[in-house]
C-alpha positions in Angstrom: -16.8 61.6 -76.3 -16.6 58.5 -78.4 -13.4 56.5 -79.6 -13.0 53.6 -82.2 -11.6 50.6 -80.8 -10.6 47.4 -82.3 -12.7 44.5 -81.5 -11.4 40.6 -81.9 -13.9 38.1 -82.2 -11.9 34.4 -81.1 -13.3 30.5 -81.3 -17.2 30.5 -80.7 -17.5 34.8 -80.7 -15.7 34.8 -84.2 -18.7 32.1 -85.5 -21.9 33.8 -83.8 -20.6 37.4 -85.1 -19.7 35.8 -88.6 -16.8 38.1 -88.1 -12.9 37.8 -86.6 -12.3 41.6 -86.4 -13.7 44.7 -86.5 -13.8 49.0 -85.7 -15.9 50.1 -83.5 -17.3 53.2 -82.3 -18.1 53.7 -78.5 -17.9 56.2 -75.6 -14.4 56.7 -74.3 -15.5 56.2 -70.8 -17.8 53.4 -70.8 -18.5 50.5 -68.2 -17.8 46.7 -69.0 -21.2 46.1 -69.3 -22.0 49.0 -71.8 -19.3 47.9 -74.1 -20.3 44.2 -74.0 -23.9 45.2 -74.6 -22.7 47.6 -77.4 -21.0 44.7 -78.9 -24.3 42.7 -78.7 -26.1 45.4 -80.3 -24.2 44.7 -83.3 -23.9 40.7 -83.3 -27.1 39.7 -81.2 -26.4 36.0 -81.4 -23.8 36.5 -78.8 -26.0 37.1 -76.4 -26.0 32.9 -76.0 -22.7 33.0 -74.6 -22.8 35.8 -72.0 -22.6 34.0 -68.8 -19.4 32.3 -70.3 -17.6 35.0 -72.3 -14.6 37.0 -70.9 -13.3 40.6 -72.3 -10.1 41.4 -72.7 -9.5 45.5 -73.1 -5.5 45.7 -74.2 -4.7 42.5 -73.2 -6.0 42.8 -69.8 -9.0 40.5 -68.3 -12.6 42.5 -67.9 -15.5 41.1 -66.0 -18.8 42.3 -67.6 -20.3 44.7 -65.0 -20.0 48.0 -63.6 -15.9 48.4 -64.0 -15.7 51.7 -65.6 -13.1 51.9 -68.5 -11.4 54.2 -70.2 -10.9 53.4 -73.7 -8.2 55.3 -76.1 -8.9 55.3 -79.9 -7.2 52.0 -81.6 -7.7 50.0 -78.0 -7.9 46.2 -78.4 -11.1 44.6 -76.9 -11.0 40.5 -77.5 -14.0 38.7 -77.3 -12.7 35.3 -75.4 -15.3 32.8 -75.0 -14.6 29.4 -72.7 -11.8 27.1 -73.8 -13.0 23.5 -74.2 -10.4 21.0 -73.0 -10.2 16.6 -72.5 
């Protein structure tokens, strides 16, 4: 079964994806790794920040991996690439 979710796009996700927010549709049961490669689908140029991007599924922190979520329609996913500080 598949559910359309909200996904934000924030700092260096927002310029690859040329986008700051967008629906989605995915399956409601779907692991972190799915979704971020869903995403990817979609925006390919993200792929350059995988190893340093961080998910955020209704406000709370997802590794990409095998964690198994369960999305409701009109769930938040934030794309949350590394903070540069100095």
């Amino acid at each position: 079964m598949s559910c359309e979710v909200l996904v934000l796009y924030f700092a260096k996700s927002a310029e690859l994806a040329d986008v700051r927010s967008e629906h989605i549709s995915v399956a409601q049961q779907i692991t972190s790794k799915q979704l971020w490669e869903e995403i990817v689908s979609r925006h390919p140029r993200l792929a350059a920040i995988r190893d340093h991007v961080v998910l955020a599924v209704c406000q709370e922190y997802v590794i990409i991996g095998d964690q198994l979520l369960f999305l409701q329609p009109g769930d938040e996913v934030a794309i949350i690439p590394p903070i540069s500080g100095g």
